[in-house]
C-alpha positions as CSV (number, residue, x, y, z in Angstrom):
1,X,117.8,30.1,98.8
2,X,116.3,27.5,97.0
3,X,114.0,26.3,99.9
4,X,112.6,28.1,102.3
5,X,109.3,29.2,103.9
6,X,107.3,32.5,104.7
7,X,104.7,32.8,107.3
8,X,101.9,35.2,108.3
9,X,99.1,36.0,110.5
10,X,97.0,36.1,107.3
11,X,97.4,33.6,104.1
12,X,95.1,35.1,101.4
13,X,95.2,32.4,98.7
14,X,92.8,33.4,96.1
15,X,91.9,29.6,95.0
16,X,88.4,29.2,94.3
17,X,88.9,25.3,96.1
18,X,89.4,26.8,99.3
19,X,86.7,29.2,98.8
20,X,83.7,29.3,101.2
21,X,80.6,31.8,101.2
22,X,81.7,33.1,104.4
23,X,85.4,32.7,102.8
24,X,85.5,34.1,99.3
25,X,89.3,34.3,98.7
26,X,90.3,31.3,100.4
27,X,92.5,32.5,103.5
28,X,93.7,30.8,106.2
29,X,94.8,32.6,109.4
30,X,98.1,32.2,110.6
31,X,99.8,30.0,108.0
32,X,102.4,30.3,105.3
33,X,103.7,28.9,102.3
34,X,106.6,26.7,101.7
35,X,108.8,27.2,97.9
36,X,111.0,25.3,96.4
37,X,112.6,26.3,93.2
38,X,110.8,29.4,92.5
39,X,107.8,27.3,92.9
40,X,104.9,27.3,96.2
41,X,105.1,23.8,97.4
42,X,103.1,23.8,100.0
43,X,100.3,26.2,100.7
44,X,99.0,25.5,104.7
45,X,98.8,26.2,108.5
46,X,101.6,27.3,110.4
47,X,101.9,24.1,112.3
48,X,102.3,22.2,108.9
49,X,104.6,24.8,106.8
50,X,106.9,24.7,109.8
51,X,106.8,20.4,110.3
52,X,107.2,20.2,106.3
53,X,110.0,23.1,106.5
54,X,112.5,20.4,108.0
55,X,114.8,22.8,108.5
56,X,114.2,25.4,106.2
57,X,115.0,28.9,106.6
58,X,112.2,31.0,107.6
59,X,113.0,34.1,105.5
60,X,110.1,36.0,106.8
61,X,107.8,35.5,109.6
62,X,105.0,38.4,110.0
63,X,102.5,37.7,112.6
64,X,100.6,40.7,112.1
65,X,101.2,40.8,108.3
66,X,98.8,39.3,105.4
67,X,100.5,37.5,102.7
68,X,99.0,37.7,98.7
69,X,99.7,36.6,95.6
70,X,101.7,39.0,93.8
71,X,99.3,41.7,92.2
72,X,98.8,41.2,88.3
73,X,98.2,44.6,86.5
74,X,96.8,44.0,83.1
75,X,96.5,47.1,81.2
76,X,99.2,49.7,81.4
77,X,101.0,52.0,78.6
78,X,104.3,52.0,80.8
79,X,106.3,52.5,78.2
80,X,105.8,56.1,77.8
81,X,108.1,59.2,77.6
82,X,107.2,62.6,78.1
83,X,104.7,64.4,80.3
84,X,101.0,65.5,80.3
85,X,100.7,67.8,82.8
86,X,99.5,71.0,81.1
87,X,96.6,68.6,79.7
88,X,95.7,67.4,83.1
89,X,95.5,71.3,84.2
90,X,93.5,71.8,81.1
91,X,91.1,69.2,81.7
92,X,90.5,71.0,85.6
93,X,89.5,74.0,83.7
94,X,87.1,72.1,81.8
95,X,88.9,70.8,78.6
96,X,87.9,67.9,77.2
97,X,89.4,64.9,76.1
98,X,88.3,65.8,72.5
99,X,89.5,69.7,72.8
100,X,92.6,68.4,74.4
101,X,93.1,66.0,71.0
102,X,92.0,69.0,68.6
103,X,94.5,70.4,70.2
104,X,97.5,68.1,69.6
105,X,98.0,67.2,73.1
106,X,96.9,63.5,74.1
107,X,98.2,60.7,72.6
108,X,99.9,62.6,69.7
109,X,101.6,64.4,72.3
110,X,102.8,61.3,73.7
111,X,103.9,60.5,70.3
112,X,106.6,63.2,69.7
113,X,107.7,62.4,73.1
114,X,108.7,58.9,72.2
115,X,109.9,59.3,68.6
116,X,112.5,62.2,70.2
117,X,113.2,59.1,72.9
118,X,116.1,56.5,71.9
119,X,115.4,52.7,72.4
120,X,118.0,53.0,76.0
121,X,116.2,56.2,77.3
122,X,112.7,54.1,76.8
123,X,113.9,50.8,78.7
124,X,115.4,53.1,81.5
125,X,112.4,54.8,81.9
126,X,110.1,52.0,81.8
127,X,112.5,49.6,84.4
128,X,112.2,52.5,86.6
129,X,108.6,52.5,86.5
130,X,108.5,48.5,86.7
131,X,110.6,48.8,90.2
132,X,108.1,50.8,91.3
133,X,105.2,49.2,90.9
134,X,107.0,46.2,92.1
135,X,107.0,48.0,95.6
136,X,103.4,48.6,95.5
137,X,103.5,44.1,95.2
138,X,102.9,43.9,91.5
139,X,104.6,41.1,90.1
140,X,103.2,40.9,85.9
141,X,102.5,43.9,84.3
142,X,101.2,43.9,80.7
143,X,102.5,46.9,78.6
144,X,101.1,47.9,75.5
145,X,103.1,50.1,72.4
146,X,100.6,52.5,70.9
147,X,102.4,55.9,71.0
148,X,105.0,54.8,68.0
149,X,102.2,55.4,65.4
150,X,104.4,53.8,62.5
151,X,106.8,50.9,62.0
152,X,109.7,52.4,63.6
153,X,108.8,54.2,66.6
154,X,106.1,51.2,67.5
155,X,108.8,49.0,66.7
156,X,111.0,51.4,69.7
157,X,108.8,50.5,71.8
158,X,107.9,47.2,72.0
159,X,111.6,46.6,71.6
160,X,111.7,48.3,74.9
161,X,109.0,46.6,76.1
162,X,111.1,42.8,75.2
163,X,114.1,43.7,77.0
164,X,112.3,44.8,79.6
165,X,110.4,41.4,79.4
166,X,113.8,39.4,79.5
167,X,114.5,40.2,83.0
168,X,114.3,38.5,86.2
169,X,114.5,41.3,88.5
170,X,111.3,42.8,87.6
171,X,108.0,42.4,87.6
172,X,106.8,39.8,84.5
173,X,106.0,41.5,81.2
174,X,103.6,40.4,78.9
175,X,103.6,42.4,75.9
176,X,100.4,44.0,73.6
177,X,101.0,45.7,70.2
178,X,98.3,48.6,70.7
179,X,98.2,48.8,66.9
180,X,95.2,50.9,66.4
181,X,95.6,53.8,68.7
182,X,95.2,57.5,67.4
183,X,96.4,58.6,63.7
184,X,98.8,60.8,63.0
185,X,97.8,64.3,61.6
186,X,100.2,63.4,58.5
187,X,98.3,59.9,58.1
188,X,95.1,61.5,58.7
189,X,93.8,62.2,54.9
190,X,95.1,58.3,54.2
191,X,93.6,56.6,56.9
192,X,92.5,53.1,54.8
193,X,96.8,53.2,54.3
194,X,97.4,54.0,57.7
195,X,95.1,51.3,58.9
196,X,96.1,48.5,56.7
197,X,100.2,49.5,57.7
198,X,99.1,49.2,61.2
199,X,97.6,46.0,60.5
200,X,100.4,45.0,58.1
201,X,102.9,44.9,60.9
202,X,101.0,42.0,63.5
203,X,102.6,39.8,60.9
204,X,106.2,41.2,61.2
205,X,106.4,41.9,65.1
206,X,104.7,38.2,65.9
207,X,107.2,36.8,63.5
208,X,110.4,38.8,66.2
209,X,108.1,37.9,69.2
210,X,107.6,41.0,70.4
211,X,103.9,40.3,71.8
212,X,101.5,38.0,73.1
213,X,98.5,40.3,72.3
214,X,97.2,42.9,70.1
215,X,94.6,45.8,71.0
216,X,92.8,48.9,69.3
217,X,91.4,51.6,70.4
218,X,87.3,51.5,69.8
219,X,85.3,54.5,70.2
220,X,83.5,57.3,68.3
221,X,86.4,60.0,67.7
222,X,89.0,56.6,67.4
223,X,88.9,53.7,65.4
224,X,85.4,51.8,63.8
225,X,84.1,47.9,64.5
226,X,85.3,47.1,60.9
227,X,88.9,48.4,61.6
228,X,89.2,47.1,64.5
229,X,87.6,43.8,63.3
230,X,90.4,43.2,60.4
231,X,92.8,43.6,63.0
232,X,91.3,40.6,65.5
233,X,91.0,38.6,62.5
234,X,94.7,39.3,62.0
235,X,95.7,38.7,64.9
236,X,93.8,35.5,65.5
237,X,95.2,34.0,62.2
238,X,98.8,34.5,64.0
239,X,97.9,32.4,66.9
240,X,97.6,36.4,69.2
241,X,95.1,37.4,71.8
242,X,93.0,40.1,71.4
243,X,92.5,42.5,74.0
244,X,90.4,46.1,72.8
245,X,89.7,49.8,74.8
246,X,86.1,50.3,74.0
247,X,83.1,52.1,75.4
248,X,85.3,54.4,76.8
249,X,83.6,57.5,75.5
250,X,80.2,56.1,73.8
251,X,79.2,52.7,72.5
252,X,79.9,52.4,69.0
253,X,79.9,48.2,69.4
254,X,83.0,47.7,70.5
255,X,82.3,45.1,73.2
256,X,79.8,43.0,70.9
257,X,83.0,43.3,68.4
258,X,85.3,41.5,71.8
259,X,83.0,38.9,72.4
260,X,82.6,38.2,68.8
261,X,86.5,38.3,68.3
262,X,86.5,35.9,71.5
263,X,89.2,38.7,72.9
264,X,90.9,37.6,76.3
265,X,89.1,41.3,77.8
266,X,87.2,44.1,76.8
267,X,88.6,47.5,78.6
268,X,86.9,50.2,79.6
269,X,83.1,50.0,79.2
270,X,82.1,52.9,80.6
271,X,79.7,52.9,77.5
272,X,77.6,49.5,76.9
273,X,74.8,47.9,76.1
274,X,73.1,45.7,78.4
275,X,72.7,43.1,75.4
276,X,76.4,43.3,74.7
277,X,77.1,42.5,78.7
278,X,75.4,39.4,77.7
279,X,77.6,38.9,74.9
280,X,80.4,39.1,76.4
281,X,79.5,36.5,79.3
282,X,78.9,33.8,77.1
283,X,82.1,34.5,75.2
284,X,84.2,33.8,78.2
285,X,85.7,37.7,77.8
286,X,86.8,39.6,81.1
287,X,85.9,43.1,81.5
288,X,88.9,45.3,82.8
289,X,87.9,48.1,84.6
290,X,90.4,50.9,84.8
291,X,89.0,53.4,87.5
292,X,91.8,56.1,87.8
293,X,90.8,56.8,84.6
294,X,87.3,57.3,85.1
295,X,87.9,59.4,87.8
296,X,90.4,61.7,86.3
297,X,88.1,62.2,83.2
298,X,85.0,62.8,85.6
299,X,82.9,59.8,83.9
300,X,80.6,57.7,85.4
301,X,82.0,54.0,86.0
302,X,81.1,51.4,84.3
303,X,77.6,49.4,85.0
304,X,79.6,46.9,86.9
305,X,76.2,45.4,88.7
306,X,75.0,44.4,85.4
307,X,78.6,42.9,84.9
308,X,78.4,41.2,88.2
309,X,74.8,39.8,87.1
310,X,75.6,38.7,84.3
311,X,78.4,36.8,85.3
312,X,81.0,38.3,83.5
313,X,84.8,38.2,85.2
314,X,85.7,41.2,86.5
315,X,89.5,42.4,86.0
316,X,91.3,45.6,88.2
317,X,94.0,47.4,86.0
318,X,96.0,51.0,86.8
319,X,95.8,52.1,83.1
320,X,99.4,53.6,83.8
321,X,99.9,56.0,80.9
322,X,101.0,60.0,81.3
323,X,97.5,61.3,80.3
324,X,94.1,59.7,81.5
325,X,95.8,57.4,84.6
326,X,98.8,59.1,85.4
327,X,99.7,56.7,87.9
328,X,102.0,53.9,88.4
329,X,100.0,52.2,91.7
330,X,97.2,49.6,91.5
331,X,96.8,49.5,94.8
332,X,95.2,53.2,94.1
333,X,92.6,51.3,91.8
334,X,92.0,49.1,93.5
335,X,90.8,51.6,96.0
336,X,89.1,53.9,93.5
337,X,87.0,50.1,92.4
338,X,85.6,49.9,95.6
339,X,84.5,53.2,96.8
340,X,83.8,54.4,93.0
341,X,82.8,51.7,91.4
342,X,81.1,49.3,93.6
343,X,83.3,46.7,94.1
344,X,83.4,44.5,97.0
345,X,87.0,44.0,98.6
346,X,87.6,40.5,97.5
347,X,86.2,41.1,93.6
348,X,88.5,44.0,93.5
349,X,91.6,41.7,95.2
350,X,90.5,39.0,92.8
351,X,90.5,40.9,89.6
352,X,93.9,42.0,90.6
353,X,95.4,38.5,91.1
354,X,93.7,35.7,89.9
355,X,91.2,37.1,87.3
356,X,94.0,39.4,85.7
357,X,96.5,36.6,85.5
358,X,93.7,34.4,83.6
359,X,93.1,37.7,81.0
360,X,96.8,37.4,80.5
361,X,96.7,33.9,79.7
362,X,99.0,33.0,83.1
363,X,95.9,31.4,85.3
364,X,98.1,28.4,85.5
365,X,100.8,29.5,87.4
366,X,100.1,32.9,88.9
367,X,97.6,34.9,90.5
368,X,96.8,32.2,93.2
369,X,99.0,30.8,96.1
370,X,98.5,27.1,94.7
371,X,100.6,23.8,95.5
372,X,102.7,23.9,91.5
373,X,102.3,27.8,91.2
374,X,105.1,30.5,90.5
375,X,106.3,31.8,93.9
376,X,105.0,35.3,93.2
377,X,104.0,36.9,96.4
378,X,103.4,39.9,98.2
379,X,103.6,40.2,102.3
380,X,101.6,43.2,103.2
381,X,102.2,45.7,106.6
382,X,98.7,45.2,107.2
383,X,96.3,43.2,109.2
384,X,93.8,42.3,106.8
385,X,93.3,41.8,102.8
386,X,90.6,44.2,103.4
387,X,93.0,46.8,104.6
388,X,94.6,46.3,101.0
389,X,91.9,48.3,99.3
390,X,92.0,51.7,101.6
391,X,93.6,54.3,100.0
392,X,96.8,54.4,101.3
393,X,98.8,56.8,98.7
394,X,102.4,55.0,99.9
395,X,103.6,51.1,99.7
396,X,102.7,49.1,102.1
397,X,104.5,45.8,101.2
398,X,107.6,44.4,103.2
399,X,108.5,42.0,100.7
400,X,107.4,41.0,97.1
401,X,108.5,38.4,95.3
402,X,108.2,36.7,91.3
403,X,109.5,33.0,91.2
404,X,111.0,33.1,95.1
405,X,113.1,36.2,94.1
406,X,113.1,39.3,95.9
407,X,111.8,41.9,93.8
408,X,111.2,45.0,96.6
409,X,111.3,44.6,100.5
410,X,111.4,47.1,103.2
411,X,112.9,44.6,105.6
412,X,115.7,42.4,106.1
413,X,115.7,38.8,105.9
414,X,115.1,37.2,109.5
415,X,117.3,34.2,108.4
């Protein structure tokens, strides 16, 4: 249908111009949206969807439901193969990350998973795991490379990661070469060669436009402020955003490295300094917190008051991958942000939605129900945004939606 409206006991819209102090996301109760094209036309009351409707279908109509923008999920390593669960078992015993690595498990693990997986087997895998976080109402999901670890294999995935991208029945993919994630154990006694090959290759895979961003990996048993920093420089020089993991395990400077860099986030931060927080406020650079993985790895979360204080924008992600977040949900973050870390319900909903879709460059035509925006929407079986954020371990959508097409519903269509 090319017109048509939706209406719900609950409108959440997540535009700061609606926003009131008693109001944060903007919501009006019992209202609805009206699209056109793949586009929200009209963003209002019910009385006023249904008059400017003119005989429009009404394809849903959910008194008791609340209706979102379609969840953004900004960092994920979706396109994985393999499993982790021995390391996860490990890591109950009391494991480390580090002994874990020693080890050869981790990312490395990861690695000989996806060099034994064909191109096919990798996009299969990965449109599987897109349907499914479609259900939990994700609409854009950003997927990052970083278990290739040379030309070919990094070039597997993100070729993966492109097709995926080039399909309308899934969930929006932006793309991140991870280029500086682990070194092989073959690479390890060359790693100024490994590092400039890495680096070498921002220039080929922009050049194929297989990404939008790059990222590295920034911590003490990982990759140093100077490597890291030739790549951003890189990067920026081919017209890239920057996106970086850092303070993950200890601050080594990552996060004054992002907001010198001007990177779109910094992800992680477990580990910072209260001068870097600063830094990365007046650089404009989102913090993306990544909570499943916190809480599988037993760390403490991020200082997210001082975040809050300092007024930096604060992004929800899943951190999908089969090792530190193996999960596919944000929802399940999102829950894990506000009883673990602190969050209030409508920070966490916003970093999902509109502060994600700004990290991802896309604040200007998703993340908000906005007169002119994408038509990517989520109708929730529940009574309340708040009730998005309890941890509900199953889907609770009844219909999601990018551009006004159905990407998951547990319903049929009332017209």
């Amino acid at each position: 249908m090319k017109t048509f409206a939706l209406l719900a006991g609950r409108v959440v819209t997540v535009d700061p111009a609606r926003a009131t102090r008693d109001n944060p996301l903007g919501a009006i109760d019992d209202g609805g949206v009206l699209i056109d094209d793949g586009a929200i036309k009209l963003v209002a009351g019910r009385a006023e969807i249904v008059a400017r409707a003119a005989g429009a279908p009404v394809l849903a109509d959910e008194p008791h439901a609340v209706l979102t923008p379609g969840l953004c999920d900004a960092h994920t390593h979706a396109a994985f193969a393999g499993s982790r669960h021995s390391e996860y078992a490990a890591r109950l015993r009391g494991a480390s990350y580090e002994d874990i690595a020693r080890a050869g498990g981790g990312i490395l693990s990861t690695r000989a998973a996806v060099k034994a997986t064909s191109v096919a087997d990798l996009l299969r895998m990965l449109v599987q795991r897109l349907q499914r976080m479609a259900s939990l109402g994700v609409t854009t999901v950003e997927v990052k490379s970083g278990y290739g670890l040379d030309g070919d294999n990094e070039q597997k995935q993100l070729d993966a990661i492109a097709q995926a991208a080039q399909r309308d029945d899934l969930p929006r993919v932006v793309a991140t070469y991870l280029a500086l994630h682990a070194i092989p154990r073959e690479d390890a006694a060359r790693r100024d060669a490994y590092v400039d090959a890495a680096i070498g290759r921002v220039a080929t895979f922009s050049a194929r436009g297989l990404m939008r961003y790059v990222d590295a990996y920034v911590d003490a048993q990982a990759f140093t402020v100077a490597e890291a920093e030739r790549l951003g420089e890189t990067a920026r020089s081919a017209g890239l955003g920057i996106r970086l993991h850092v303070g993950q395990f200890a601050d080594v400077g990552g996060a004054a490295l992002a907001a010198r860099l001007g990177a779109a986030t910094a992800d992680h931060l477990e580990n910072v300094a209260p001068s870097d927080v600063e830094a990365l406020a007046r650089a404009g650079t989102r913090a993306v917190l990544l909570p499943v993985a916190s809480f599988t790895l037993g760390q403490a979360p991020p200082p997210v008051t001082l975040l809050r204080s300092a007024g930096v924008p604060l992004v929800v992600a899943s951190d999908a991958n089969p090792g530190t977040a193996p999960t596919e949900s944000l929802p399940l973050a999102l829950a894990l942000a506000v009883r673990l870390y602190g969050l209030h319900p409508e920070e966490a909903l916003a970093g999902a939605t509109r502060e994600a879709a700004h990290s991802l460059g896309l604040g200007h035509r998703v993340g908000m129900m906005k007169e002119g925006f994408d038509a990517d929407l989520a109708l929730w079986d529940l009574p309340h945004e708040h009730a998005i954020v309890q941890p509900w371990g199953t889907p609770k959508t009844k219909l999601v939606m990018r551009q006004g097409r159905v990407l998951a519903s547990t319903r049929a269509p009332s017209a």
